[in-house]
N, C-alpha and C positions, 0 to 999 in steps of 0.2 A: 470424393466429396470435398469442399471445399470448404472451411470454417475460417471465420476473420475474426478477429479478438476486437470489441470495442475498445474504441479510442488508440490503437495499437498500430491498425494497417488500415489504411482509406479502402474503401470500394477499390479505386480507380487503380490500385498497387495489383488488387488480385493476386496477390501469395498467398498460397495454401498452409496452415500453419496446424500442427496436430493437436487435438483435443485434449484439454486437461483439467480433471475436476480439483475442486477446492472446497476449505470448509468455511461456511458463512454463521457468520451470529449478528445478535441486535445488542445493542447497550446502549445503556442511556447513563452508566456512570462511566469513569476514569479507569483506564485499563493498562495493563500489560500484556503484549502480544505474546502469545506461545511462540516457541523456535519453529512454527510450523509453519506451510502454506496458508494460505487463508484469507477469507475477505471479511472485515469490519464493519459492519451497517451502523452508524452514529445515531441517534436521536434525540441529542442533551443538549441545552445553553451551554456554551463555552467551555469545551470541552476541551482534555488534551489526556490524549493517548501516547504511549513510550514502547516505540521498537525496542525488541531486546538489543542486549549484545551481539554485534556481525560476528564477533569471534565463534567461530564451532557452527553457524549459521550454513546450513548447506547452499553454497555457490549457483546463482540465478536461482536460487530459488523467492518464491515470490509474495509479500506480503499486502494485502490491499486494505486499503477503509475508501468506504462512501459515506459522505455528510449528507443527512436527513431536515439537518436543522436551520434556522433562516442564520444562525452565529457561526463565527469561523469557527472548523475544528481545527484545534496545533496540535502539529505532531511533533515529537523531539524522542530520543533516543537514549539508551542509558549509559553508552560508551560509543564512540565514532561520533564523524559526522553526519548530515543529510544532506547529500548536492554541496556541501563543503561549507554549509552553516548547523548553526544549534537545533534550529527547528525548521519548520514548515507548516505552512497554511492549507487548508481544504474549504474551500466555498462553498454553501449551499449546492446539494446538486452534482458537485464535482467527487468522482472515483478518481482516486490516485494509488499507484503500486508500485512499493519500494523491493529492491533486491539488493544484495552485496556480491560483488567481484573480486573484490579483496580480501573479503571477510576481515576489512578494516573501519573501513567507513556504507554508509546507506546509500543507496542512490534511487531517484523517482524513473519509475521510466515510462510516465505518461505525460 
């Protein structure tokens, strides 16, 4: 069977990619992400959530928020970069998911 990750792999790529669960929550205040997998569901005015530290962060592993709200969600980090700035934007609508390679800095990889 055949599983595509939204936003990840087109239809058209058809790579089979293997299944993997993660833990989801809702917040509507300002957070701090555990060192764990996981997806963020936003639903606040102008919000801004802070990746932990990449250091000790287990390598591609994967952290996610979705923005619920008509306001940008900013994301920024407590040490490192993101994509090689301070922060980062999430738009109404838009699921983004950050991982470390370095377990130096953050990087999006959607």
């Amino acid at each position: 069977m055949s599983i595509y990750v939204d936003g990840l792999i087109s239809w058209t790529d058809q790579v089979p990619v293997q299944a993997q669960s993660v833990t989801a929550s809702v917040t509507t205040s300002q957070s701090i992400v555990a060192n764990t997998a996981g997806l963020i569901v936003s639903n606040g005015s102008s919000l801004t959530h802070s990746l932990p530290s990449p250091v000790g962060h287990k390598k591609n592993g994967r952290v996610g928020f979705k923005n619920l709200h008509a306001t940008a969600l900013t994301i920024n980090t407590v040490s490192g970069l993101i994509n090689g700035v301070a922060t980062d934007t999430i738009a109404q609508g838009v699921t983004k998911w950050y991982t470390t390679f370095d377990n130096i800095n953050w990087y999006s990889i959607t």
